[in-house]
N, C-alpha and C positions, 0 to 999 in steps of 0.2 A: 561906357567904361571909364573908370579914374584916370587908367593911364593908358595913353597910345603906344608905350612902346612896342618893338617887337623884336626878337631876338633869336638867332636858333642855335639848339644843344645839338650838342653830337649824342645822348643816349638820355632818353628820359624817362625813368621808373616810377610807372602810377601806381601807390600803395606799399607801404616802407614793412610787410609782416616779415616773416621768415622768409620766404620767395623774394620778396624785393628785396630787401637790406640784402640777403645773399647773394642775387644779382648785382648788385651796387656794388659790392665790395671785390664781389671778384672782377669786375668789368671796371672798376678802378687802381685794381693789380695789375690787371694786364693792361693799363696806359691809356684807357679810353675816360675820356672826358665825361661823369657820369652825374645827373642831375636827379635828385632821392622827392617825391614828392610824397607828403601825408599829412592828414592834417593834426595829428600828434605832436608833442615837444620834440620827440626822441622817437628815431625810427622801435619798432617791437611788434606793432601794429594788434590784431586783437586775440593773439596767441600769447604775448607776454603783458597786455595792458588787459586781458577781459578773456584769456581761456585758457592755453595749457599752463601758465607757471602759476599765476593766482591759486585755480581748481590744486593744484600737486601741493602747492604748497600747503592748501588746507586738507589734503587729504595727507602730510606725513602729518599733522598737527593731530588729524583725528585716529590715526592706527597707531602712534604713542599712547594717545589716550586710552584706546584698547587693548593695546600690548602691556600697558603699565596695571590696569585690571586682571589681565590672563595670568600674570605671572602667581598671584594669589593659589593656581592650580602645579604652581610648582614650589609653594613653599615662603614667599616672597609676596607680604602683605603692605598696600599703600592706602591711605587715610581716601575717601571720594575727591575725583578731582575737580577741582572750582574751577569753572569756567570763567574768565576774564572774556566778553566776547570783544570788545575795544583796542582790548591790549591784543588780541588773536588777528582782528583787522590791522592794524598797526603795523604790526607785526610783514602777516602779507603785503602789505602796500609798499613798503620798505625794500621787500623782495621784490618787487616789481620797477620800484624807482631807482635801483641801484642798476638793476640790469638794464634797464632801457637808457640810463642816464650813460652805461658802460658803452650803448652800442652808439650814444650821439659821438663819444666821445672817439669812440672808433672812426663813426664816419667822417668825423673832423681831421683827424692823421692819413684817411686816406685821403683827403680835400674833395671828399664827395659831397657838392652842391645840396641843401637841404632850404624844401621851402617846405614852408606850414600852412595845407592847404587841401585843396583839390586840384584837380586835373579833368578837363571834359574836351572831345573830340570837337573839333571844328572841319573837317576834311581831311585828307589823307596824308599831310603838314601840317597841319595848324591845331594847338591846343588853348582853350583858353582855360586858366590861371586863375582859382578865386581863391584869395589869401586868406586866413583866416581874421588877419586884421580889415578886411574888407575891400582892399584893392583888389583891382583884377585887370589882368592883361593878357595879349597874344603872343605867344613866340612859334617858332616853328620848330621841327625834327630831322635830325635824319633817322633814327630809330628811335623805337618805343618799346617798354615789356608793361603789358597791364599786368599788374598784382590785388587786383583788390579784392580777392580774400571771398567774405561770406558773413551772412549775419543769423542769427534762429530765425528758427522756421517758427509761424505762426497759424496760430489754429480758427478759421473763419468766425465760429461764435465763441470765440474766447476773448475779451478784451486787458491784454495785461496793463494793470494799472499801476506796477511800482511798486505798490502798497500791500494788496491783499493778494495779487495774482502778481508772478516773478516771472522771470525768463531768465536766463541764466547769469547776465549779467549781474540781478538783481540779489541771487542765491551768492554770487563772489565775494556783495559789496559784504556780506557776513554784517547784519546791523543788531542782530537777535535770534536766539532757537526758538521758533514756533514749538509749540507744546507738540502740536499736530499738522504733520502738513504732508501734502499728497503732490506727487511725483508722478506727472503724465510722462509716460515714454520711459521705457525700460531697455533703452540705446545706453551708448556708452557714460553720454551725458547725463541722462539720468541716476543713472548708478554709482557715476562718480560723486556727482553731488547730495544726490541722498544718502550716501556713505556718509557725507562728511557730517550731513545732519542729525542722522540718527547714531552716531557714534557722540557724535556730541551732546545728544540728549534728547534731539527730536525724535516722539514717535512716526515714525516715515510709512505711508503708505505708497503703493506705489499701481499704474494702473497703466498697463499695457494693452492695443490693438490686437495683438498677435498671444500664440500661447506659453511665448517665454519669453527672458528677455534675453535680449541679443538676440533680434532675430538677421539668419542668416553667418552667424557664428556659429563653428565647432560645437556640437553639443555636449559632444564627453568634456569639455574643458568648462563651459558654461556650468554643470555640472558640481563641479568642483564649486564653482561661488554660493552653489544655491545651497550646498551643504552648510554654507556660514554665513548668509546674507543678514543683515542688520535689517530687513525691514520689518514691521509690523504686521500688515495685510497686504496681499498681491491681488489685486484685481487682472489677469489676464483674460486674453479674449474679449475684451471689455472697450467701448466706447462713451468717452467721457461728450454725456447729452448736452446738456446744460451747465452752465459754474455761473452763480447768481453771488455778488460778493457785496454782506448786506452789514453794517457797523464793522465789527471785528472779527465776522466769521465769514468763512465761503461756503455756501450752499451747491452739494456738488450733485448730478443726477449721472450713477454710472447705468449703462445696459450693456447685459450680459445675453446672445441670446435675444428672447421675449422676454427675460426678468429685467425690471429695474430698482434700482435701489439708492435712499439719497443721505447722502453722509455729511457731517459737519467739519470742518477743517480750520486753521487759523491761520494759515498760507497756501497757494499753489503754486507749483511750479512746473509750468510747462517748458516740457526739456523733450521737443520730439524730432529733434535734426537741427540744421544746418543747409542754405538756402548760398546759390552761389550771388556774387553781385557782379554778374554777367555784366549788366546794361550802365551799373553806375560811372562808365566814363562816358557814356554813350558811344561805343565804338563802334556801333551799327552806320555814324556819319562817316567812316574812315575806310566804309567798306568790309569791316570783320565782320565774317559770316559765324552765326550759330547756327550750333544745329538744334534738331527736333528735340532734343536729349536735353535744350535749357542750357547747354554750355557751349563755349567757343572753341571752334573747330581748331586746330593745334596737328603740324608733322612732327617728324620724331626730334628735328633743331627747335620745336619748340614754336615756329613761324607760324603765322595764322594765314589766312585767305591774301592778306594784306602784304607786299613783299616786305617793306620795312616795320610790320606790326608785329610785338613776338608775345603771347600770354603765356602764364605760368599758374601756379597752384589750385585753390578751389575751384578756380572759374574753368577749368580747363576738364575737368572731370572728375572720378572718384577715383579714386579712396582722396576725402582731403581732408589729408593729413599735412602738419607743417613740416616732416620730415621730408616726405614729396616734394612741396613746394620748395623747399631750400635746395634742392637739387635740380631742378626744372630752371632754377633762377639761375644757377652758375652752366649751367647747359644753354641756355639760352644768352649768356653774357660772352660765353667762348664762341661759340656760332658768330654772333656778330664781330668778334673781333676776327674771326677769319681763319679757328684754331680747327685744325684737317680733325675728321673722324669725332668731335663732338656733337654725340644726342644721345636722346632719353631714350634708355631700352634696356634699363633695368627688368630683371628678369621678374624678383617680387620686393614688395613694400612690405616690412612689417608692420602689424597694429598691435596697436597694446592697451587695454582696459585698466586703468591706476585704481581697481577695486582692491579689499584686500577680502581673500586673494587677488592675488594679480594675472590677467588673462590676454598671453601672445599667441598670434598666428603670423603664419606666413606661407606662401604659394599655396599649392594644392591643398585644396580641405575636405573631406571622407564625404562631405557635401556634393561635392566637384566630381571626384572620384564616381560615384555610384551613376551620376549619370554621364559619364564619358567611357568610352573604348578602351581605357586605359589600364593595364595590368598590372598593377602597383598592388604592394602592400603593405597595410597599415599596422604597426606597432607603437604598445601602449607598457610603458613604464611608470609601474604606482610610486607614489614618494612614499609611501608607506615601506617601499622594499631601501628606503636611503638613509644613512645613518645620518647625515648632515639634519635630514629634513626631522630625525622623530629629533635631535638633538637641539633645534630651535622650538620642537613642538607646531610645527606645520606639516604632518605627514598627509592630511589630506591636498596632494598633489596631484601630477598628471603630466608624464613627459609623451610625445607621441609624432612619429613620424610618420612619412609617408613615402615606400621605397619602389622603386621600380625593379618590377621581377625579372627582366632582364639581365638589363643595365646594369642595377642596383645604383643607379644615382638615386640620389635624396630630392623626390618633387615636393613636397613639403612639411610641416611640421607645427606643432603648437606648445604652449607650455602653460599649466594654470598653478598656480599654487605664488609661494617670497620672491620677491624678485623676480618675476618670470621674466618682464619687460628684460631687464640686462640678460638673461638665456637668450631669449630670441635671434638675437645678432647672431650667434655664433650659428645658427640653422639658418640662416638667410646669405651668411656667406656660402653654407657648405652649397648653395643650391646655383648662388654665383658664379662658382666656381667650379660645377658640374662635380663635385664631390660624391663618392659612393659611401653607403654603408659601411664598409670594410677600412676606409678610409678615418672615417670616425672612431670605428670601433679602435684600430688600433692606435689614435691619438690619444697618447695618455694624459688622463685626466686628473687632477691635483684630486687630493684626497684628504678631508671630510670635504665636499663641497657638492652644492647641487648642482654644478656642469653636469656631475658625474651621470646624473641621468638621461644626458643625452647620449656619451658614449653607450651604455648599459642598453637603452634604447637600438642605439644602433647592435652591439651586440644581440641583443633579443630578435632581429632579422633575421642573425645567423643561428638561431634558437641555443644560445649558450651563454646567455646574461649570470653575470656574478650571481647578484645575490637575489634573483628567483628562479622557482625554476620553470621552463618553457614547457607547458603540456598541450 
């Protein structure tokens, strides 16, 4: 090692994403001495340097672009729009340096310790430190939060090479629209990025394992996307054989079935999940047990097998999501300081698809439903019955909940259509907060607005919704 020393923190955070920097900060609020490590300039980790703000940012970039063509059907004609694809990178990167550069700056006011690096287990005290300047040393702990996140999953004969085959990093860097290019995996990842592409001019194919995309999503709201999806061909049910990637072209072989068939493309992009990175501190030396499941076992404080080891976000299970993770991180930063009645035991996570449309769930799903004992019932509110929605010209919508016939608490809910992601919240409280139907219904709801179809929704339980009528 360069340097012998050795030192020890009172709280030291491996991997600075949403999870960590949220832990950091709150566990630097509450007066605990807090040590940030990553090997990035600036905490953001690879939600704000390489997933959700880049991908958003390029997807309001591409639904302007769309929405500035649609308007043509309401009277309202614009010249084709030039693509600058340089100034669009630019653009996003900007957005990414500003906020990560906000949250170095953050962690500097709360004097939260930042090293640029890594962090690997030496024992159940001892970490060793490789900077990215190339020093490395030992200090020791008394606590620890692993955050380190997750990277794409990859495909055994697929070899991406940056160039002709992408991973999603590579679909961010936005360097060119492929004329043509094919989108393995019709997850959320997929969809968001081939959104971006084929609104921007790429013809997008798109080729799925399963027989739709989103699998394991709400279908009546899936539903909604598929009535406006931008892509060119859907290979479902389909496994991608072979991808032979030969001068400027990728040579792809899909099987359908016994059919095979082999199509030419000028980019790939394998976009089929999200892989946690369980082992990259090696916490297996400190004693963290995983389990069967590929992720580290975690109580409701957040603690692992280890008494002074605490994990948070991807690595810890699914749904991983960075809203998850940012709350797993300040749950597990109050724990250690000592704060009564903190842990995780949120009731549900919402998720949300940044297609457009745009496609939220949360708690129970009519999935969920049919094969549990549970005596709920499900109601469905068209946007086509809302005057906000035909008033934007988005009526293909889809408000819908999920009520218990008892109780009439609200066990869950979904929303597809403008803005669904901001709807979501307000059904993810009502289900926090043991909220009924009745409840909803009679919160009144501003008016022209798409709230409105949640009240309306709830209404429709009690089969007396404004403006349809209940048969």
């Amino acid at each position: 090692m360069a340097n012998s020393k050795k030192e020890k923190k009172e709280l030291v955070i491996i991997g600075a994403g949403p999870g960590g920097y949220a832990a950091a900060f709150r566990a630097a609020d509450l007066g605990i001495k807090t040590t940030l490590i990553d090997p990035e300039a600036n905490p953001g980790g690879v939600c704000l340097y390489r997933g959700c703000i880049p991908s958003k940012a390029l997807l309001h970039v591409a639904k302007v672009k769309k929405k500035a063509l649609e308007l043509a059907n309401f009277g309202v004609r614009f010249g084709e729009p030039e693509i600058d694809v340089k100034k669009i990178g630019e653009w996003k990167d900007e957005v990414v340096k500003k906020l990560t550069s906000g949250l170095g700056q953050l962690s500097k006011a709360r004097k939260v310790e930042f090293i640029q690096g890594k962090a690997f287990f030496k024992d159940e005290q001892t970490l060793e430190i490789k900077k990215n300047s190339g020093d490395s040393y030992e200090l020791e702990f008394e606590n620890v939060i692993i955050a380190t996140g997750s990277t794409p999953t990859e495909l055994p004969n697929i070899e991406v090479d940056h160039q002709l085959i992408w991973n999603s990093k590579d679909a961010l860097d936005i360097k060119e629209i492929p004329k043509k290019l094919l989108v393995i995996g019709g997850g959320y990842i997929g969809l968001e990025l081939g959104s971006v592409y084929a609104n921007l001019g790429s013809e997008v194919s798109v080729a799925e394992m399963t027989s739709g995309f989103l699998p394991g999503a709400d279908r009546d709201l899936v539903k909604v996307f598929e009535k406006e999806h931008p892509f060119k061909n859907l290979y479902f049910d389909t496994k991608v054989e072979k991808v032979n990637a030969k001068k400027k072209k990728v040579e792809v072989v899909l099987k359908s079935g016994d059919k095979e068939q082999k199509k030419k493309f000028d980019k790939v992009l394998v976009a089929i999940g999200r892989k946690p990175n369980v082992k990259a501190s090696k916490p297996q030396n400190a004693g963290v047990e995983i389990g069967q499941d590929g992720f580290i076992k975690v109580f409701s404080n957040r603690k692992t097998s280890a008494n002074n080891i605490y994990a948070i976000g991807d690595i810890t299970g699914q749904p991983m999501l960075a809203h998850k993770a940012s709350h797993e991180g300040r749950v597990a930063a109050e724990v250690i300081k000592g704060e009564k009645g903190s842990a995780y035991d949120a009731k549900v996570i919402p998720a949300i698809v940044f297609t457009d449309p745009e496609i939220a769930w949360c708690g129970l799903t009519e999935e969920e439903l049919k094969s549990s004992n549970i005596d709920a019932e499900v109601v469905k509110f068209p946007w086509s019955a809302s005057g906000r929605a035909k008033a934007l010209g988005t009526d293909n919508g889809l408000t819908k909940l999920i009520v218990d016939k008892e109780s009439e608490i609200i066990l869950g809910g979904g929303v597809a259509g403008k803005n669904a992601g901001s709807l979501i919240p307000e059904i993810a409280l009502a289900i926090e907060m043991g909220t009924t139907a009745r409840d909803l219904s009679l919160t009144i709801h501003p008016h022209p607005t798409l709230s409105e179809t949640i009240m309306e929704s709830a209404e429709l339980f009690y089969g007396s919704p404004t403006h349809i009528v209940d048969k």
